[in-house]
Residue frames as a rotation matrix with the C-alpha (Angstrom) as fourth column:
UNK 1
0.782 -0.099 0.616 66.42
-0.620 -0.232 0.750 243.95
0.069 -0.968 -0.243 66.88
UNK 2
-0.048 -0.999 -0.003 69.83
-0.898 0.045 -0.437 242.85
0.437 -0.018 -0.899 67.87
UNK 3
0.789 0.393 -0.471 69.34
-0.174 0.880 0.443 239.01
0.589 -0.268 0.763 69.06
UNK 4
-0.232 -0.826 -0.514 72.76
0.608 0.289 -0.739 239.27
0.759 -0.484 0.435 70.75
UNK 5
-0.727 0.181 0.662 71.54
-0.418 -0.882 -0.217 242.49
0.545 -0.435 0.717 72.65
UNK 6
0.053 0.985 0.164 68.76
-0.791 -0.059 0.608 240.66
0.609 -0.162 0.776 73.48
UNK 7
0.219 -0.507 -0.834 70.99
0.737 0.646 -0.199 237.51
0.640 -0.571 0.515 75.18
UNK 8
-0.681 -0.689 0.247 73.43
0.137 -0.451 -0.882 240.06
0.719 -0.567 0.402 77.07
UNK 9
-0.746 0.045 0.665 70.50
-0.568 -0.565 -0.599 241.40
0.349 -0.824 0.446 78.73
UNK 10
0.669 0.685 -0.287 68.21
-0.384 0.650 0.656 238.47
0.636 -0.329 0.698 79.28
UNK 11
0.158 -0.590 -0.792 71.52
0.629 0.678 -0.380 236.86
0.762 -0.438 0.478 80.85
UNK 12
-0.886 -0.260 0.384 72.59
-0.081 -0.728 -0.680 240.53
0.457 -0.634 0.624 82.69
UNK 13
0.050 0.864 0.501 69.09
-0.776 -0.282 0.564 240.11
0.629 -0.417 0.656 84.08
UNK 14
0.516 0.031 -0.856 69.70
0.233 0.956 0.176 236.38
0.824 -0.290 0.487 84.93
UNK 15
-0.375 -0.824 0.425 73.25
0.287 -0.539 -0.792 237.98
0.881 -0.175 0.439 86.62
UNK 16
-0.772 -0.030 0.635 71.59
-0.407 -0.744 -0.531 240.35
0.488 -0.668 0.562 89.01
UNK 17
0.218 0.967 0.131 69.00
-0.772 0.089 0.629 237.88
0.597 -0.238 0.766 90.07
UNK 18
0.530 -0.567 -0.631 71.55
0.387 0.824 -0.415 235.05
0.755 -0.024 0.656 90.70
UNK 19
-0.707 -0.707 -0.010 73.32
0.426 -0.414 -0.805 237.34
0.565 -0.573 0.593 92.84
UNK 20
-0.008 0.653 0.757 70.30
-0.821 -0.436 0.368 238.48
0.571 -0.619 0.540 94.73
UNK 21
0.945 0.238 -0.223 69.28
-0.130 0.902 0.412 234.61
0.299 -0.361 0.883 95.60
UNK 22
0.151 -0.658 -0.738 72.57
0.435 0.714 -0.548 234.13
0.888 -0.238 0.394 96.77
UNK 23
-0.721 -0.388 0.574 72.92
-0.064 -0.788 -0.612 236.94
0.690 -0.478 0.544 98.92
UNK 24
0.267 0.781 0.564 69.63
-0.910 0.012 0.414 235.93
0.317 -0.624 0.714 100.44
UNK 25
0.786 0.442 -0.431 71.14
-0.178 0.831 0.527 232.91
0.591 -0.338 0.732 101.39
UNK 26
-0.569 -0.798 -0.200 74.14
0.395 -0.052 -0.917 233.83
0.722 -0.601 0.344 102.89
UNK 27
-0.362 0.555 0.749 71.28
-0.792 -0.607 0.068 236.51
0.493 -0.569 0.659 104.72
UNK 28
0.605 0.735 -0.307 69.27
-0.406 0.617 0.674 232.80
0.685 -0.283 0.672 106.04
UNK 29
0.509 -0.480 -0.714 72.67
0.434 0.860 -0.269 231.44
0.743 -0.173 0.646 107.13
UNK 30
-0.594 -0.584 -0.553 74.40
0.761 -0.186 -0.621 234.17
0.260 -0.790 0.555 109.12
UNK 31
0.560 0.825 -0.071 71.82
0.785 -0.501 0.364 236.02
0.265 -0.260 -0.929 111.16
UNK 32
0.488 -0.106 -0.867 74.16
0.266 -0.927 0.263 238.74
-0.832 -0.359 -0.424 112.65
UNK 33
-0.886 -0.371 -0.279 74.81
-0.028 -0.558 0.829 239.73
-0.463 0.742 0.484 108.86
UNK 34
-0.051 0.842 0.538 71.16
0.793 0.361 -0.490 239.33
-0.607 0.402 -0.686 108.05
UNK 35
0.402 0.665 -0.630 70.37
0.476 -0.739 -0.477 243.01
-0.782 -0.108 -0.613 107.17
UNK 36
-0.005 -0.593 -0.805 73.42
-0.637 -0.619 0.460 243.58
-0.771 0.515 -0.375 105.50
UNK 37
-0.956 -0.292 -0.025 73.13
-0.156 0.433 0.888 240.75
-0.248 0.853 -0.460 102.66
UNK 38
-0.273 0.941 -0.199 69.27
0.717 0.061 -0.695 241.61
-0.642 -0.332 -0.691 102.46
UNK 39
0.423 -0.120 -0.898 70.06
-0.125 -0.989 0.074 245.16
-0.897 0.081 -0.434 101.88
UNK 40
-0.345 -0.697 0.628 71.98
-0.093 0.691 0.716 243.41
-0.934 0.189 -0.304 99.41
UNK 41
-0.647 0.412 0.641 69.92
0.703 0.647 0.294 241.24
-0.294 0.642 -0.709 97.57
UNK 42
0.338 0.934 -0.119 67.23
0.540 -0.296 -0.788 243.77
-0.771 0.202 -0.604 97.93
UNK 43
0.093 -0.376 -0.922 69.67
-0.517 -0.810 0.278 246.46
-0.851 0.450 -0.270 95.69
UNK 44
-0.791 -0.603 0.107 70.51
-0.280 0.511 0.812 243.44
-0.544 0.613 -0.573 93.44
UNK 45
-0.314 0.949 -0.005 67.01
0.569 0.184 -0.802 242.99
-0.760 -0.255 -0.598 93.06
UNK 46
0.487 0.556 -0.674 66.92
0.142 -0.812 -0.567 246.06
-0.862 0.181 -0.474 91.76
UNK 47
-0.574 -0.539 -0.616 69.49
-0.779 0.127 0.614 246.18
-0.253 0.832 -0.493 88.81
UNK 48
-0.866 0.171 0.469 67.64
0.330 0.902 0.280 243.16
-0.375 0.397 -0.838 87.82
UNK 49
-0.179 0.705 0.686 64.75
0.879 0.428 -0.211 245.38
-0.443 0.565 -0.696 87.29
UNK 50
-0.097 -0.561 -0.822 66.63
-0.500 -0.687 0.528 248.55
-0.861 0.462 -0.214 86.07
UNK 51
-0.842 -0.531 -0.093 67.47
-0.356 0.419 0.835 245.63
-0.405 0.737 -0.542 83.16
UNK 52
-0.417 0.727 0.546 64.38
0.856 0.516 -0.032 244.38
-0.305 0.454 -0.837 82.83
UNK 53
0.150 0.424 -0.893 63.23
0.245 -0.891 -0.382 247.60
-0.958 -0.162 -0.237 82.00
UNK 54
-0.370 -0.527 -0.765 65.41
-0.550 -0.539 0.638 248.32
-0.749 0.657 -0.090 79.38
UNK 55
-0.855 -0.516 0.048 64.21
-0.269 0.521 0.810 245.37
-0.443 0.680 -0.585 77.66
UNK 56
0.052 0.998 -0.023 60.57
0.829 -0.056 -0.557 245.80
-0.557 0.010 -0.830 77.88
UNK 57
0.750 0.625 -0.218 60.54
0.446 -0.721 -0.530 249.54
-0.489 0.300 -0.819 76.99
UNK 58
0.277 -0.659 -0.700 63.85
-0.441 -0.734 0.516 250.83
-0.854 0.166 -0.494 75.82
UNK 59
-0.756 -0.587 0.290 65.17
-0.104 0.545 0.832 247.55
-0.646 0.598 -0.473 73.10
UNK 60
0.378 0.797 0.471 62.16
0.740 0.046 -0.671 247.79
-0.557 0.602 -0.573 71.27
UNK 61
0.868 0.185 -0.461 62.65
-0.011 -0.921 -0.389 251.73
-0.496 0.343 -0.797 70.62
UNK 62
0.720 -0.235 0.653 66.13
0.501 -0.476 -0.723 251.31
0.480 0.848 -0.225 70.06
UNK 63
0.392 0.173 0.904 67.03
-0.448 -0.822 0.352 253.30
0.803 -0.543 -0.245 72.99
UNK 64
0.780 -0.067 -0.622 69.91
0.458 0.739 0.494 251.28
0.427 -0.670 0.607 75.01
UNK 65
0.844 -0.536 -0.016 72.26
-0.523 -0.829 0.200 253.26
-0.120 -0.161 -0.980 76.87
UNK 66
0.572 -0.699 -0.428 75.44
-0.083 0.470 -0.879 252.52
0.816 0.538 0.211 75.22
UNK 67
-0.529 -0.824 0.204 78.16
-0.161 -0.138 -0.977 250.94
0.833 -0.550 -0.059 78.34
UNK 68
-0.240 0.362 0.901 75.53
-0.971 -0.082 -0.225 249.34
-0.008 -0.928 0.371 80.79
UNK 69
0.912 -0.081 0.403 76.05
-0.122 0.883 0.454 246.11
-0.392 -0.463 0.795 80.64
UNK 70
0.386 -0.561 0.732 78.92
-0.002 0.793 0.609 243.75
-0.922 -0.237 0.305 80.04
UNK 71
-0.162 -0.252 -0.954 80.75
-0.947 -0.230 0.222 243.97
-0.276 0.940 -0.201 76.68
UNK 72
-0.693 -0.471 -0.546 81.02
-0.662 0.715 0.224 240.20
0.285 0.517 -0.807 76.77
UNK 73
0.449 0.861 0.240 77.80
-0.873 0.364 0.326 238.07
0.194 -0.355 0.914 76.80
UNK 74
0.134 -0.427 -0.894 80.45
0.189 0.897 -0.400 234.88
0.973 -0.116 0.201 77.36
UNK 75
-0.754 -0.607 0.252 81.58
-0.031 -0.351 -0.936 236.66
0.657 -0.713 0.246 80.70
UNK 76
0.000 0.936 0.353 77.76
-0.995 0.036 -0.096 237.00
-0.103 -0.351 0.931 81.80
UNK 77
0.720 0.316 -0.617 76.96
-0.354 0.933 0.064 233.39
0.596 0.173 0.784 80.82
UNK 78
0.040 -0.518 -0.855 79.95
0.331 0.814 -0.478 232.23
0.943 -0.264 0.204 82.79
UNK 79
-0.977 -0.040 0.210 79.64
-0.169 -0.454 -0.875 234.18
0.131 -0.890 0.437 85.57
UNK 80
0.119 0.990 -0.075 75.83
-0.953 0.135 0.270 232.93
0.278 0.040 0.960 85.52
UNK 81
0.398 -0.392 -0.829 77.44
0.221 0.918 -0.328 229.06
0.891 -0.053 0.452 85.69
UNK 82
-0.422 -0.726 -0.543 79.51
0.326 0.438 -0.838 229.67
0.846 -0.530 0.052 88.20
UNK 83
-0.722 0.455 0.522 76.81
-0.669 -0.653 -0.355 231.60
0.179 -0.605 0.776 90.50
UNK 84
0.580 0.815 -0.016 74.40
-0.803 0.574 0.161 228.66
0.140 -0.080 0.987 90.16
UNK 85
0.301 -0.374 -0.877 76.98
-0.332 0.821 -0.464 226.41
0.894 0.431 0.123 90.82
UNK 86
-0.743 -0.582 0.329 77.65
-0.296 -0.155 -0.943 228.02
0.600 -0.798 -0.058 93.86
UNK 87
0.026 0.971 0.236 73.85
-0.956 -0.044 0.289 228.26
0.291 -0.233 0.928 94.82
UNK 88
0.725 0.511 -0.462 73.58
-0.455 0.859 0.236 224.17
0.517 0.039 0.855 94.53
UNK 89
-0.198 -0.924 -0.328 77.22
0.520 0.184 -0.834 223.86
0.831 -0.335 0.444 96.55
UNK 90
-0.794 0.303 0.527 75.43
-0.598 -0.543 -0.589 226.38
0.108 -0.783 0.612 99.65
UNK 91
0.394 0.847 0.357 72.23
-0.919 0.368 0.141 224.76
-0.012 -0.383 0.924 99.82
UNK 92
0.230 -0.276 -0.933 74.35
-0.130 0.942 -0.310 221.49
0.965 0.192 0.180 100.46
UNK 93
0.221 -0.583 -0.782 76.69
0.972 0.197 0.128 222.72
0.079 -0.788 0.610 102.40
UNK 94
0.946 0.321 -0.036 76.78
0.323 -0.941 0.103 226.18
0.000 -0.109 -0.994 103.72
UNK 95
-0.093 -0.969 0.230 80.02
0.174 -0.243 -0.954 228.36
0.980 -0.049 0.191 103.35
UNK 96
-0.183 -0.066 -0.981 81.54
0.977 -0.126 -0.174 229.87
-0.112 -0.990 0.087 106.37
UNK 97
0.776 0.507 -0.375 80.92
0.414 -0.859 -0.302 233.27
-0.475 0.079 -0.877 107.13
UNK 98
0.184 -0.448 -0.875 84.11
-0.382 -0.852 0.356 234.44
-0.906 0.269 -0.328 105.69
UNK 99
-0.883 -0.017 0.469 83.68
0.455 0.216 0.864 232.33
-0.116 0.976 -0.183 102.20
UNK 100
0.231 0.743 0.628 80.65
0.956 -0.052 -0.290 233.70
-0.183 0.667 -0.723 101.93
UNK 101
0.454 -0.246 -0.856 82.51
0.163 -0.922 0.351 237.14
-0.876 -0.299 -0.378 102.50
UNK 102
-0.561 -0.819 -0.121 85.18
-0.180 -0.021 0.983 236.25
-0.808 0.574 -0.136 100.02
UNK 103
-0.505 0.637 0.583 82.68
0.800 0.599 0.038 234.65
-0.325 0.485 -0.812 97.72
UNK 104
0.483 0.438 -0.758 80.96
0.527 -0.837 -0.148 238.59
-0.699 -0.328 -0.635 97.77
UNK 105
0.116 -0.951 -0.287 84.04
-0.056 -0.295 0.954 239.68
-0.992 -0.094 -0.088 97.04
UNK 106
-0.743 -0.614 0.266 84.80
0.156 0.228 0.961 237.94
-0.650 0.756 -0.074 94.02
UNK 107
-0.371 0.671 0.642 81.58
0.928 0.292 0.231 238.43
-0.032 0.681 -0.731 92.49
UNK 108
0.748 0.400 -0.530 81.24
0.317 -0.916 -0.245 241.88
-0.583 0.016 -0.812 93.28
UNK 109
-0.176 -0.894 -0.411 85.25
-0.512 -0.274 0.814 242.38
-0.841 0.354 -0.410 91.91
UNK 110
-0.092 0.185 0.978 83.91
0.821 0.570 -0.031 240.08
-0.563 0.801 -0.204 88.57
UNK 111
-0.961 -0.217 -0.172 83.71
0.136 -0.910 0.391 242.27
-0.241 0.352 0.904 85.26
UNK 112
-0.298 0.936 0.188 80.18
0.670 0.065 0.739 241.88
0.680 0.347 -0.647 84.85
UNK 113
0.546 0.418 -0.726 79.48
0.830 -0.387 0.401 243.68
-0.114 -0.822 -0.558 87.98
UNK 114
-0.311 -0.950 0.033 82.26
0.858 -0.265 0.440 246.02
-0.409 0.165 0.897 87.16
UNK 115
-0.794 0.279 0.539 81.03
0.486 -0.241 0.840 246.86
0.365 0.929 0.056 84.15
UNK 116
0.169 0.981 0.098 77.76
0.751 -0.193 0.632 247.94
0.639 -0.034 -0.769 85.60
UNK 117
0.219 -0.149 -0.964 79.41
0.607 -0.753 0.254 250.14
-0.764 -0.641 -0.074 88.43
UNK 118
-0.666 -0.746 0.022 81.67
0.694 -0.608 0.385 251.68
-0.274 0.272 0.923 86.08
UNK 119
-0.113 0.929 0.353 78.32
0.873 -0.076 0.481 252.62
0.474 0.362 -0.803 84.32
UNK 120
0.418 0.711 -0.565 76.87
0.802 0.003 0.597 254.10
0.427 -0.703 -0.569 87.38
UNK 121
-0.069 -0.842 -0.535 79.89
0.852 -0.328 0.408 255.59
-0.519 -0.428 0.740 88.41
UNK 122
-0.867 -0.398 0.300 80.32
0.483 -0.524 0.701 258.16
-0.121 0.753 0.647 85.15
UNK 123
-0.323 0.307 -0.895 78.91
0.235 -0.890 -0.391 261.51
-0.917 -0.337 0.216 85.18
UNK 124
-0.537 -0.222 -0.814 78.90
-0.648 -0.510 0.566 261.75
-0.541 0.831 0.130 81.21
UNK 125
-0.856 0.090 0.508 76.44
0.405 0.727 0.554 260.55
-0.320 0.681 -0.659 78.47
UNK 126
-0.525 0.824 0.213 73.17
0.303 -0.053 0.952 260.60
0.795 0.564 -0.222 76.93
UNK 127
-0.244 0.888 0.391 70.06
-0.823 -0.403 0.402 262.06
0.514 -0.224 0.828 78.69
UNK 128
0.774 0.618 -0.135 68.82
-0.472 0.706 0.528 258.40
0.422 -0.345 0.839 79.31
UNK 129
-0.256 -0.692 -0.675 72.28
0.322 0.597 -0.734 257.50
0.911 -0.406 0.070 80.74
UNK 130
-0.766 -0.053 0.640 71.86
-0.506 -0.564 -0.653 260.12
0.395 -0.824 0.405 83.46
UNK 131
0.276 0.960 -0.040 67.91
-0.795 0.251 0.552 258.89
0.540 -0.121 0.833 83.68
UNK 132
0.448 -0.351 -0.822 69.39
0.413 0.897 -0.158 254.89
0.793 -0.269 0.547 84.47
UNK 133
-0.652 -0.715 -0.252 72.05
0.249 0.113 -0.962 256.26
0.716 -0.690 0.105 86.72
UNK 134
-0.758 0.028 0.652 68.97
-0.523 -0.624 -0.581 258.05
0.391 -0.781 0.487 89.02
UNK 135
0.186 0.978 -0.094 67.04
-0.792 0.206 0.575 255.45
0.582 -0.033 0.813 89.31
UNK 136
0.718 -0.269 -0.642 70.01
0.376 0.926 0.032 253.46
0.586 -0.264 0.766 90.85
UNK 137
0.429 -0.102 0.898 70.94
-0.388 -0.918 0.081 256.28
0.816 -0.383 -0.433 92.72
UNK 138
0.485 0.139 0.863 70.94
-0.870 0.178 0.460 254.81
-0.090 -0.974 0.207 96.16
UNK 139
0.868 0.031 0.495 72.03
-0.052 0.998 0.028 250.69
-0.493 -0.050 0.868 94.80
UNK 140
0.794 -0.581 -0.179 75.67
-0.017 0.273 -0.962 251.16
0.608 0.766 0.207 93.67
UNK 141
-0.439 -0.876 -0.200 79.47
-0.345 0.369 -0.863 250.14
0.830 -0.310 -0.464 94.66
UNK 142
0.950 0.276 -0.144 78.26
-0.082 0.669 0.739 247.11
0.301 -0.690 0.658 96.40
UNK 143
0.307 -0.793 -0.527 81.92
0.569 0.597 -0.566 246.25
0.763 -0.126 0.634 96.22
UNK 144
-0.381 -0.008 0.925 82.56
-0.475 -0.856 -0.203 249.74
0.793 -0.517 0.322 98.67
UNK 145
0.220 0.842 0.493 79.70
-0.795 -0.138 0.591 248.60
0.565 -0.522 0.639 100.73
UNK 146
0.875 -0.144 -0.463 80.99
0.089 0.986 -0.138 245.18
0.476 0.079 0.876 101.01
UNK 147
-0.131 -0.952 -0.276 84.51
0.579 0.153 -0.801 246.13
0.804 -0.265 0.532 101.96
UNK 148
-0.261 0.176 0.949 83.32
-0.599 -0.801 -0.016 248.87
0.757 -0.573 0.314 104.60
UNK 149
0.421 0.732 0.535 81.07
-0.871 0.160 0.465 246.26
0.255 -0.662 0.705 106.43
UNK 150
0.937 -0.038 -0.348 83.28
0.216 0.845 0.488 243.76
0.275 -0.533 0.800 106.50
UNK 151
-0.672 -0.735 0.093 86.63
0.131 -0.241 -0.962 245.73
0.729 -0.634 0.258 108.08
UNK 152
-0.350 0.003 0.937 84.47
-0.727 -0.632 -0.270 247.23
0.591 -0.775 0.224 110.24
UNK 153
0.889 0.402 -0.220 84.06
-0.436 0.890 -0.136 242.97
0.141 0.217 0.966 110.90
UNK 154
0.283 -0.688 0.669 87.34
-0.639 0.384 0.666 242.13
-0.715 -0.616 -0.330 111.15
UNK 155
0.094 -0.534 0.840 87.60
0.774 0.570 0.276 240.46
-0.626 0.625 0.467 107.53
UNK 156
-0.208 -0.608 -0.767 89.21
-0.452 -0.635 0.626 241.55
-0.867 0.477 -0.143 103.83
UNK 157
0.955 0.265 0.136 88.41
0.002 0.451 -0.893 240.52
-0.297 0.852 0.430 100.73
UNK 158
0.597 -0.570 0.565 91.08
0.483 0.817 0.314 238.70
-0.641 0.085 0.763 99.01
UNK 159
-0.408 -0.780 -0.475 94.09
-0.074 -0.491 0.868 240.07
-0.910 0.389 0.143 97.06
């Protein structure tokens, strides 16, 4: 078994949990966006156990769709750092409502996350690519979601 394969997605799990817990705390801090960074977390939630999946029943067999996570387990690991950094920098001192917007933003516009739409996105592959993509049917282009709810808000996510 690949021991790097096994990092990417212990970290790509870390990834989509880190980004759940944050999103639930932007959800504690600005009630009239509760639902919508809930809805959130709850989707992030999921990809976290989309991944854990794979690594229970699919990396054993063999049997990873090829292009669903991150090419670069350095990009995950730092984008993991800088998500817990943020965490322990909010639970000081909350952002405002539009850093935590922008803050969204950048972590939804990161290539880790990317990477995982792009995934999602693409109509073409293996049997078990399709299989992954319907089980996450409903939980993709946060970054979409994100920009929709916040024009229709009055903010933008950063250039």
């Amino acid at each position: 078994m690949n021991d790097n394969l096994r990092e990417l997605i212990d970290e790509s799990i870390d990834l989509e949990s880190n980004v759940a817990e944050l999103y639930l705390l932007f959800q504690a801090k600005f009630p009239e966006d509760a639902d919508f960074w809930w809805a959130l977390a709850l989707e992030e939630k999921n990809h976290a156990s989309l991944v854990r999946s794979l690594k229970e029943h699919f990396l054993p067999v063999g049997k990873v769709p090829e292009n669903l996570l991150a090419d670069s387990l350095e990009t995950v690991r730092e984008t993991n750092r800088l998500i817990r950094g943020l965490l322990d920098r909010y639970r000081q001192t909350p952002p405002s409502r539009e850093e935590a917007f922008r803050t969204a933003c950048q972590l939804e516009d990161g290539a880790a996350e990317l990477h995982f739409q792009d995934f999602m996105s693409r109509e073409e592959g293996s049997e078990l690519d399709r299989i992954f993509r319907r089980l996450n049917a409903d939980d993709k282009d946060h970054g979409k979601k994100l920009r929709d709810y916040m024009k229709d808000r009055g903010f933008s996510c950063p250039a």
